[in-house]
C-alpha positions in Angstrom: 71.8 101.3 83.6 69.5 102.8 86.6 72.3 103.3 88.8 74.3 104.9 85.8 71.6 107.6 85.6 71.3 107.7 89.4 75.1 108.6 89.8 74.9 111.1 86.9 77.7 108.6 84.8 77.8 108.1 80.9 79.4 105.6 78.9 78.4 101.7 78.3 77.6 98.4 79.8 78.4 94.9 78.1 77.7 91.5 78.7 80.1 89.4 78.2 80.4 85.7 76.7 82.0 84.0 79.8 79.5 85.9 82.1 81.4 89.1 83.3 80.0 92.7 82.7 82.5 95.4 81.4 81.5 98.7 81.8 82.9 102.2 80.1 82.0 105.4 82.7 83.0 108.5 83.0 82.3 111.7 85.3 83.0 114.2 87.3 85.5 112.5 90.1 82.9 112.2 93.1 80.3 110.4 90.7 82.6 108.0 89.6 83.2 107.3 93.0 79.6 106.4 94.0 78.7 104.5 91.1 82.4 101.8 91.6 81.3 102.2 95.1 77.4 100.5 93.7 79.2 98.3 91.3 81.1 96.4 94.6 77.3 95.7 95.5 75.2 95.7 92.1 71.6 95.1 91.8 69.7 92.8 94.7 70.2 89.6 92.1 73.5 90.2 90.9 76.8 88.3 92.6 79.5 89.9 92.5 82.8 88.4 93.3 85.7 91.1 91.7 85.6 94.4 90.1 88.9 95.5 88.4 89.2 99.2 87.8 91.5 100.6 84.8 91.3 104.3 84.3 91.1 105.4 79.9 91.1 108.3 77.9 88.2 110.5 78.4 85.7 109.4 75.5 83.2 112.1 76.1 79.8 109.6 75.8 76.9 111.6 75.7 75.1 109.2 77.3 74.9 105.5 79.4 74.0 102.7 77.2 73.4 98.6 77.1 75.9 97.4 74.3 74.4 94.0 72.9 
């Protein structure tokens, strides 16, 4: 969620049941680009092996939330 704010991004993150995180962003192009570029990384702890990208209809979130 830190990064989302850091890269100026809205939308949602979820954990899911089998372990994998899907997250919901949108922004302006360049934004988008830094925070997929963050997500091939993550956080110090996290191991990432794949990130799939699909691009969506524009959803207009007002803000970047943890979905539980």
């Amino acid at each position: 969620m830190e990064a989302a704010y850091r890269f100026g991004v809205t939308g949602f993150v979820k954990n899911k049941k089998d372990g994998s995180v899907y997250i919901e962003a949108e922004g302006p192009e360049e934004n988008i680009q830094s925070f997929v570029e963050w997500c091939h990384k993550g956080p110090t702890w996290a191991r990432i092996t794949k990130v799939d990208i699909e691009q969506g209809d524009i959803q207009n979130f007002k803000s970047f939330e943890i979905v539980r």
